[in-house]
Backbone bond lengths (Angstrom), bond angles and torsions (degrees), N, CA, C in turn:
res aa  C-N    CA-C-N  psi(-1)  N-CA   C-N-CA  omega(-1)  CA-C   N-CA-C  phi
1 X - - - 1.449 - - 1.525 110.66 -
2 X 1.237 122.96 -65.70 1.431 141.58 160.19 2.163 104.35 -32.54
3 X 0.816 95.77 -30.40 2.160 95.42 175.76 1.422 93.50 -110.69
4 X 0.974 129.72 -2.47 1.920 117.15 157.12 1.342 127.28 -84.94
5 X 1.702 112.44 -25.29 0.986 136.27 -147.18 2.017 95.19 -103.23
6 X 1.489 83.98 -55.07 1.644 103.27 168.57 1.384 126.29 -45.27
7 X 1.368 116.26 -62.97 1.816 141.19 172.03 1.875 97.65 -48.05
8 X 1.625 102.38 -56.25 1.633 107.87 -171.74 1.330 98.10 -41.39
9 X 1.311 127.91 -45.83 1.589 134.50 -136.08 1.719 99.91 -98.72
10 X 1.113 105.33 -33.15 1.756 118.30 179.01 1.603 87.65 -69.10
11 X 1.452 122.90 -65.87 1.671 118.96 -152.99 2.000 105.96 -60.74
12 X 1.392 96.66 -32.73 1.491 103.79 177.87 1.431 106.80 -57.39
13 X 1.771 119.69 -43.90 1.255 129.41 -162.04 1.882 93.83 -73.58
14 X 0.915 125.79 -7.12 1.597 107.83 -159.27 2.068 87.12 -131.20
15 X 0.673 116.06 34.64 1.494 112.14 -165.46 1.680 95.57 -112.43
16 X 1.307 130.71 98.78 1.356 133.71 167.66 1.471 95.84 -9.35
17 X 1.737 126.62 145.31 1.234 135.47 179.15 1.889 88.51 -115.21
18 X 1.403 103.01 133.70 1.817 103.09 177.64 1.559 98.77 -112.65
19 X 1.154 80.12 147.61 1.930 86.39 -165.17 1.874 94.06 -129.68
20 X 1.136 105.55 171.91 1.870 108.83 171.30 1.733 103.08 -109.06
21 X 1.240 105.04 130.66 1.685 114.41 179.00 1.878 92.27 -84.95
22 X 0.885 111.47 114.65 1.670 114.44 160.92 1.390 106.99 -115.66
23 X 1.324 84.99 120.56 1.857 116.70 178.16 1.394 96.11 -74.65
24 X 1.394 122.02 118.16 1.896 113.97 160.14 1.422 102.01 -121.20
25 X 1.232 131.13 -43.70 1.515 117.40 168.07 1.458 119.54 -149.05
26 X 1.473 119.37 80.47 1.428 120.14 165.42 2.009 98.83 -106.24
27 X 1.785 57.84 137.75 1.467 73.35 176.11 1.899 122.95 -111.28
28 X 1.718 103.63 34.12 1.451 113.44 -165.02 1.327 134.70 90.49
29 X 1.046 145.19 -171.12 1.619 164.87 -146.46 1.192 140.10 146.33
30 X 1.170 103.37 -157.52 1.309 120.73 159.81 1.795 122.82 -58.20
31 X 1.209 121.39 106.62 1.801 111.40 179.24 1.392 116.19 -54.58
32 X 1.381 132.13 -38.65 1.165 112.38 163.09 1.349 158.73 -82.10
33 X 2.044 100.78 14.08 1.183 135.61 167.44 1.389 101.87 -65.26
34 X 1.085 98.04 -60.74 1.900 115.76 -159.45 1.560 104.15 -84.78
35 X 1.067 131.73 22.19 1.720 148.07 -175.83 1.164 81.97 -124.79
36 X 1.533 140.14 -74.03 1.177 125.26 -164.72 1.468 124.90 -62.93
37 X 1.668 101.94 -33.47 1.542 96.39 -166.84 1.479 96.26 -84.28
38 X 1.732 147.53 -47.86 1.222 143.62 150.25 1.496 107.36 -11.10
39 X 1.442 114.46 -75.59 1.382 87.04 -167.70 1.989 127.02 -75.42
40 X 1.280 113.07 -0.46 1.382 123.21 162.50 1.834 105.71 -59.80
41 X 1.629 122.85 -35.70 1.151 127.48 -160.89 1.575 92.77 -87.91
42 X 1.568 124.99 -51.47 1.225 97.51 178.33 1.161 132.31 -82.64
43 X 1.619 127.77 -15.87 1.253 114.65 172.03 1.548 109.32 -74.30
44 X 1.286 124.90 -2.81 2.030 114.96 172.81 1.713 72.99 -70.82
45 X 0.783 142.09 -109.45 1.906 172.09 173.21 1.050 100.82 161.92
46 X 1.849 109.63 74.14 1.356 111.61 165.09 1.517 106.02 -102.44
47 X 1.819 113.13 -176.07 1.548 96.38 -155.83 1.629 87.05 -92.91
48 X 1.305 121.13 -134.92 1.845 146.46 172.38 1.411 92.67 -144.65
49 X 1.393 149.64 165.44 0.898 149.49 89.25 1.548 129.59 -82.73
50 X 1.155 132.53 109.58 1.396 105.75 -166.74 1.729 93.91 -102.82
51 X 1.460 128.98 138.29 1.204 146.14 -156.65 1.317 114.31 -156.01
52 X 1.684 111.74 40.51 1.398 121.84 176.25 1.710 108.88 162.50
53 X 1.201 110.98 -131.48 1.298 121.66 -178.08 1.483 103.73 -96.13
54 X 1.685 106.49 148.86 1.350 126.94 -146.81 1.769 95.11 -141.72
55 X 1.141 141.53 77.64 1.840 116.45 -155.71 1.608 101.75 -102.34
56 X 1.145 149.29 137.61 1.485 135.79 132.19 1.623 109.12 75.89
57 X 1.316 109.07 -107.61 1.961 91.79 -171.40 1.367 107.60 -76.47
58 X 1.870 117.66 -22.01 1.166 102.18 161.84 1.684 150.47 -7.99
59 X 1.916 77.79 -66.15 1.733 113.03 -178.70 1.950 108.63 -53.07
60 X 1.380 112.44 -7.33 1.293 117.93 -158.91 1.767 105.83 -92.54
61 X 1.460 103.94 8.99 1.438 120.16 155.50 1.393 105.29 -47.44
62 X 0.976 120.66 -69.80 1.774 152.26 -147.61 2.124 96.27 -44.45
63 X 1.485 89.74 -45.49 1.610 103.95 -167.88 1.372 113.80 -100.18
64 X 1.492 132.39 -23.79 1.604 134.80 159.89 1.795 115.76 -84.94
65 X 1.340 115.81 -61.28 2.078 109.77 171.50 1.328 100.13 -72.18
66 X 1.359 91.87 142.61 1.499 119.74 -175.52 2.367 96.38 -53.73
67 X 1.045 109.71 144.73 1.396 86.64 165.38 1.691 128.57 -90.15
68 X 1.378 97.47 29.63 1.362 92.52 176.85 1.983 108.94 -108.20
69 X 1.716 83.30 -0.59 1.295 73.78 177.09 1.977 113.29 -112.90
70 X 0.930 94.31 25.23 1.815 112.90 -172.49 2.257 95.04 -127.57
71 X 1.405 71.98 133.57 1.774 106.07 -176.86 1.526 115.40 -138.94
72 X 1.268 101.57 141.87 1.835 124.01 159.33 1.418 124.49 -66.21
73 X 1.097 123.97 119.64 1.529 99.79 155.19 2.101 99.81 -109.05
74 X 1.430 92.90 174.44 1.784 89.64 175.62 1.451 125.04 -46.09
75 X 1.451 126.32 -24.76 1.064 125.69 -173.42 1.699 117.32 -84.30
76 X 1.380 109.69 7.30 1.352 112.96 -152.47 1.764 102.25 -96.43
77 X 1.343 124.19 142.81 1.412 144.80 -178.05 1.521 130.29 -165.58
78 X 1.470 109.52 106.03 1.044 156.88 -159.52 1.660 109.06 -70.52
79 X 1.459 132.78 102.82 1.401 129.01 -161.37 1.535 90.32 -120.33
80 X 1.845 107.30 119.24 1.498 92.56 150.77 1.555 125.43 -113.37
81 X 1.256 120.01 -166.41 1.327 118.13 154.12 1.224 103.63 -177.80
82 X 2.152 106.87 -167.66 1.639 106.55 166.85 0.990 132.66 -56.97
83 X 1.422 133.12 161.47 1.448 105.28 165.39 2.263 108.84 -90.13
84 X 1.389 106.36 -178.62 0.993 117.34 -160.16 1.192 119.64 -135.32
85 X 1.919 134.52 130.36 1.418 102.44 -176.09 1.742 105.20 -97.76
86 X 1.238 105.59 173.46 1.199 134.49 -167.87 1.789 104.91 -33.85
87 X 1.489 133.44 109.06 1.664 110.80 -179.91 1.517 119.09 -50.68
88 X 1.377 101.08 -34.84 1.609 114.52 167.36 1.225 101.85 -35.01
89 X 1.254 144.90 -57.20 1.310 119.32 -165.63 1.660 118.25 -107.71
90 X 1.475 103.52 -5.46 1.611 107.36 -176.02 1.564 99.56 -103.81
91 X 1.182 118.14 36.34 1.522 120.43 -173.81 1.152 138.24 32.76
92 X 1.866 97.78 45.93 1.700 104.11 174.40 1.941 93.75 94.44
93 X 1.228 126.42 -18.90 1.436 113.41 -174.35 1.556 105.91 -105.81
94 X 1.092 110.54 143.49 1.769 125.64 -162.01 1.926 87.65 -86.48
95 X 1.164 93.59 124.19 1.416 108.93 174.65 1.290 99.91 -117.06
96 X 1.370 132.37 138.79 1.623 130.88 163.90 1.666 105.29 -76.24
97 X 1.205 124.41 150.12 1.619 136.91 162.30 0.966 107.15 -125.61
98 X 1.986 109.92 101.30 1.051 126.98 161.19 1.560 116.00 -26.55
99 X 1.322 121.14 -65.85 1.417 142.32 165.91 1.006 106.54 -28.58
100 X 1.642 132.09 -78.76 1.524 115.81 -179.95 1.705 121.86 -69.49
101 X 1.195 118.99 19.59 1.315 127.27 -159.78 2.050 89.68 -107.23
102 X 1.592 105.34 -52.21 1.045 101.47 179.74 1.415 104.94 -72.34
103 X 0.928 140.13 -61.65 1.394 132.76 168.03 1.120 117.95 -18.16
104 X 1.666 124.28 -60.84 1.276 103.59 -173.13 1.757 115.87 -62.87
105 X 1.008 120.86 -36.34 1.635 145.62 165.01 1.651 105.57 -20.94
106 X 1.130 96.77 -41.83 1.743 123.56 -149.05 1.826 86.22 -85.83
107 X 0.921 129.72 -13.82 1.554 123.91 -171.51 1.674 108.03 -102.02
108 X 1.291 100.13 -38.48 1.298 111.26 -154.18 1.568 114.44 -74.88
109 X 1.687 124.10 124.31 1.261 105.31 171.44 1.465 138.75 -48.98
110 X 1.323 102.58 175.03 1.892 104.76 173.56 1.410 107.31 -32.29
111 X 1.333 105.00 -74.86 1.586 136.17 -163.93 1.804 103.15 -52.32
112 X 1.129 115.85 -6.65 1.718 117.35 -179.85 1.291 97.69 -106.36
113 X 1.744 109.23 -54.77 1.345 104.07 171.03 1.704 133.10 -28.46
114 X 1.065 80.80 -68.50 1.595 115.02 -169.67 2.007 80.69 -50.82
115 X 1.046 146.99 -104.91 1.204 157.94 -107.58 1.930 84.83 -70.78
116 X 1.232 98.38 -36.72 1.793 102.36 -154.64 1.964 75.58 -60.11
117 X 1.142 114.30 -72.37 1.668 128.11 -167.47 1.481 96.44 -27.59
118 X 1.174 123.14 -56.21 1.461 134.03 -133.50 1.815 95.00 -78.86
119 X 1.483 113.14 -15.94 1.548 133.17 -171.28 1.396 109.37 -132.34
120 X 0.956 110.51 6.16 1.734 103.16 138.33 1.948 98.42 116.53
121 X 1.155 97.20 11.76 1.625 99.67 171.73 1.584 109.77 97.97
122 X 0.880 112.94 179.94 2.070 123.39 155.52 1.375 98.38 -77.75
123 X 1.361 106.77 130.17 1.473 122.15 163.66 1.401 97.10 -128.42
124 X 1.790 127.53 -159.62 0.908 157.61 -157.24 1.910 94.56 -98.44
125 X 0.947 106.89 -22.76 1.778 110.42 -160.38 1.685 96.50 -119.14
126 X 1.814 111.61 136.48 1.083 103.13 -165.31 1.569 99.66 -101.09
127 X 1.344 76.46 164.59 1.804 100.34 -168.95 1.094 121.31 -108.38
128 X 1.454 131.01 111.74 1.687 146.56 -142.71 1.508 89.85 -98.35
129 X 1.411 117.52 144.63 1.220 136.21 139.38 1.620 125.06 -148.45
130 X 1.666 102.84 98.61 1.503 97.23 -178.45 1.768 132.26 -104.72
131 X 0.942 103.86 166.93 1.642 92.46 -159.44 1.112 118.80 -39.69
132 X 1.989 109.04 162.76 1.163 118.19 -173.20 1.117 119.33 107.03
133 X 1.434 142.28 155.20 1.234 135.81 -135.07 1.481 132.41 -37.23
134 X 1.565 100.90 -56.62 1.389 111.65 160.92 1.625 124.92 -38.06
135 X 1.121 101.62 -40.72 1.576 118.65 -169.54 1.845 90.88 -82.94
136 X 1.162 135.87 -52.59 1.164 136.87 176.19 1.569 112.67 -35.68
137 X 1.295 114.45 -51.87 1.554 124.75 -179.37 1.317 110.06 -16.06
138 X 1.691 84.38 -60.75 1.574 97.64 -157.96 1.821 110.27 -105.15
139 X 1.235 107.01 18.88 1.916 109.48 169.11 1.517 95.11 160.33
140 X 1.339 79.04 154.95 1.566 100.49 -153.99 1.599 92.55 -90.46
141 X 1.609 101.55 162.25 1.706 123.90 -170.73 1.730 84.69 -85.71
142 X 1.538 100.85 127.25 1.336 115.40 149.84 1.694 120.37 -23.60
143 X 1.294 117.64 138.57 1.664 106.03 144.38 0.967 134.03 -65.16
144 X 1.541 114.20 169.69 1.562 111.47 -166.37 1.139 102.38 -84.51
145 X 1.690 137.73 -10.16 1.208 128.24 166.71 1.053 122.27 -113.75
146 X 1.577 134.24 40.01 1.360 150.47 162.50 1.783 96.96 -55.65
């Protein structure tokens, strides 16, 4: 009884712990930060909550967690744009990269697609969408007891 009880308590101790990532204000990065840490979140099958501001590689939730496991609450707003290379190497001046532009493109479902198109594409200038219907389209409003 006492080595059933024991083993139980070891397997509990070693058992991935799933936690909820709540987004309240990123405002983006690097794409292959947020590729890595996204896909660490969906293979645990942990949830997203997003519960504020959402900016640029952020948005790259949308195309690595499943979307059934990513939610709104009211506070939540969605920033896109081009992507950009590094100032480090363009000397402090924001260059767009076509390349990482399609890439980021390349992740994103229909339903992201579709909204970016529907408003005039990725440009240089970011593109707001805050909760509420529109925002619903494309992922569903949190529960009220998230």
């Amino acid at each position: 009884m006492r080595l059933a009880i024991v083993s139980t308590l070891l397997l509990l101790c070693m058992a991935p712990a799933h936690a909820d990532l709540h987004i309240t204000r990123d405002y983006g990065g690097y794409v292959t930060t947020y590729k890595a840490k996204y896909e660490r979140i969906r293979d645990r099958h942990e949830r997203v909550i997003i519960d504020g501001i959402c900016n640029s590689a952020c948005t790259m939730v949308f195309g690595i967690v499943p979307m059934n496991k990513i939610c709104v609450t009211p506070r939540a707003s969605l920033g896109f744009h081009e992507a950009y290379y590094d100032k480090a190497f363009t000397f402090g001046i924001k260059v767009t990269s076509y390349a990482g532009t399609s890439d980021l493109m390349s992740y994103y479902p229909a339903s992201v697609k579709d909204w970016i198109r529907r408003h005039g594409g990725l440009t240089t200038e970011m593109k707001k969408i805050k909760n509420g219907p529109e925002l619903w389209k494309i992922v569903d409003p949190c529960p009220e007891d998230f």
